[in-house]
Each structure stands twice: as C-alpha cells, then as structure tokens.
N, C-alpha and C positions, 0 to 999 in steps of 0.2 A: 599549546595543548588544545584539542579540539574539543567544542562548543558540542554540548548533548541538548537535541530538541526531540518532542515527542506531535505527532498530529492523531487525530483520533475523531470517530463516529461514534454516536453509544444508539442503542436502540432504533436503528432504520430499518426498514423493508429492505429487502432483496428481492427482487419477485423475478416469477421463470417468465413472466412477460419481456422481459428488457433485455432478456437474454446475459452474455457476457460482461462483465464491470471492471471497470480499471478503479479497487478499492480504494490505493490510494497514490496519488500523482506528485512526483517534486521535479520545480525546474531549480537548478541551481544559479547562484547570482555570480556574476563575471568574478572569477577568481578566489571563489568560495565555492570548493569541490564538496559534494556529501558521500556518505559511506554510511549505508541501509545497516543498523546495529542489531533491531530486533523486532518483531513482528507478533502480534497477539491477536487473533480472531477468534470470537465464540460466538455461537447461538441461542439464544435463549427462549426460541421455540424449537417446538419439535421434539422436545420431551420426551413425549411416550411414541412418537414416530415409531412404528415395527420397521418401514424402511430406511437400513442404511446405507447413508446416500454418503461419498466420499466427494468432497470438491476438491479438486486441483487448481491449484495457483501458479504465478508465472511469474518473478519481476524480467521487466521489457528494458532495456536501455535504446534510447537512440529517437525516439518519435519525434518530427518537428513540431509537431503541434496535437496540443491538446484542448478537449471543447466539451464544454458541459460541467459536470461536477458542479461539487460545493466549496468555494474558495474556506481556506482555513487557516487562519495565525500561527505557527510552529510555539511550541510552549517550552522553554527552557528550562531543563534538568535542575539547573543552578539558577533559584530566584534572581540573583544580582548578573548576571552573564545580559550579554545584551541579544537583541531583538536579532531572529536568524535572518539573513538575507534569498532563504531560498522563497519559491512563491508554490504552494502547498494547497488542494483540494482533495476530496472524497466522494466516493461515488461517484462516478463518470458511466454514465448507461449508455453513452456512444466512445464507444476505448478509440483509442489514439490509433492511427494506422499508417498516418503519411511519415518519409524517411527511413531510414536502414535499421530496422529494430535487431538488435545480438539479446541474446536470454543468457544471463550467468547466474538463473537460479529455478528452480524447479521442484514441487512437491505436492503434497496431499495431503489432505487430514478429514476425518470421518466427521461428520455434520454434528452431530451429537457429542461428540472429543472435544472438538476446539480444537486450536492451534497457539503454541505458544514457541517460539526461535530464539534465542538468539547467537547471533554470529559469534566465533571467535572473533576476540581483538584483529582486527587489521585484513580479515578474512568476509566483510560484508562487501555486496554489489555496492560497486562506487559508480560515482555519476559529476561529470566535471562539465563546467557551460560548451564545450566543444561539443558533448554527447546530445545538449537539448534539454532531458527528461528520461528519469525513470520511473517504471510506475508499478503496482502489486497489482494483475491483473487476477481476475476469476475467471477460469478456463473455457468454463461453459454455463450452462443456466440451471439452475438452481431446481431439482423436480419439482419442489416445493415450495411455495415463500417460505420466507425465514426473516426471523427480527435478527439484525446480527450488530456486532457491536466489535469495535478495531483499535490496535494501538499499535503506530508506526514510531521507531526508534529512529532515530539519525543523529549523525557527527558532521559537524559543519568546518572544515578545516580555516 
C-alpha cells in the first residue's frame, strides 16, 4: 500500500519581481515512484483586490535538475509510516528548465478562490527516478504580491 506525504509553505511572498515559481518540487528516490494526490493553494492577501487576476499552474515532469528553493521534510499522512525517501523543496524563483520537460497537468484558479484538487485514486501526475522531477509550477508572474500559502499531497509507492 502506498505511503501518503504532504509538503507545504504557509504564509510567503510571491512577488511579480521573481517572475514564474516552481511552488513545489519532488525528486523521487531510486525505486520509490510518487503520484501527485492533491494540491491546495490560497491567498490571504488580496482581499478586497477589485482586480481579478487568474494564475495558471503547470505540473512539469522530466527537469534534470533543479536550483534554488527551500528544501522541505515530506510529513507523513500516517504518524507511524516511515520517513519518505523523495527530496522535497518550495518556492524555487529560478524553475527548472534543463531536460525534456512533458506537462500531464494543467489549470487555473482566480487569485482570490484559492485552489483546492484532488486527483482521482490512480489518476495523479506520477514521477518515477527515471523522470528526475516533477514540480507545480506558476505560469507566470503574479500582478501583484500575494502572501500565499500551499499543500502538496503525494503517494510514495
């Protein structure tokens, strides 16, 4: 049965300075495949914004390498389950580019909405160590800052 881990930001800048962000990044460990479960982003500025602004997200499979970010412990569903073997960061303000990147996911949500996903059983963006990495990217830059705050599901086979 597969191991359930969550990675997560809470309360960071997004700023339109840094342009596009890879929100959040997993490499998987040699023969521990993952499968992207569910996805949670909100913003908790922008409040009364009259402008609405939609960001588009992207998960990327395939990048060889990825730089920057904030490394992150994957935190197990199941207290007793043991420590996940993928290697997990957030925020990446320089996105991944080097390697054959394939996108098996794609969408949008209104700044002020939030975003909340998740996959049917057996139907999330999978990522096995032959792929490298996949990562939730943000499309473009943000018109605005925004405090935003993230929760990445994954299954660790």
């Amino acid at each position: 049965m597969p191991r359930v881990y969550t990675i997560e930001f809470e309360g960071q800048s997004v700023t339109n300075a840094n342009g596009d962000y890879d929100l959040f990044s997993l490499q998987p460990a040699d023969d521990k495949p993952i499968e992207i479960t569910g996805l949670v982003l909100v913003t908790t500025s922008e409040i009364a914004e009259a402008q609405e602004e939609f960001l588009r997200i992207r998960v990327v499979r395939g990048h060889t390498s990825l730089t920057g970010g904030t490394s992150t412990t994957p935190v197990p569903a199941d207290p007793i389950d043991t420590a996940s073997g993928a290697t997990c960061a957030v925020l990446h303000t320089t996105i991944a580019s080097a390697g054959t990147a394939v996108f098996p996911f794609s969408d949008a949500f209104q700044v002020r909405a939030g975003y909340n996903f998740m996959w049917p059983d057996r139907h999330g963006p999978r990522c096995s160590q032959a792929q490298t990495s996949i990562v939730v990217r943000l499309m473009a830059a943000v018109t605005d800052d925004v405090t935003m705050s993230g929760t990445l599901f994954f299954q660790e086979s």
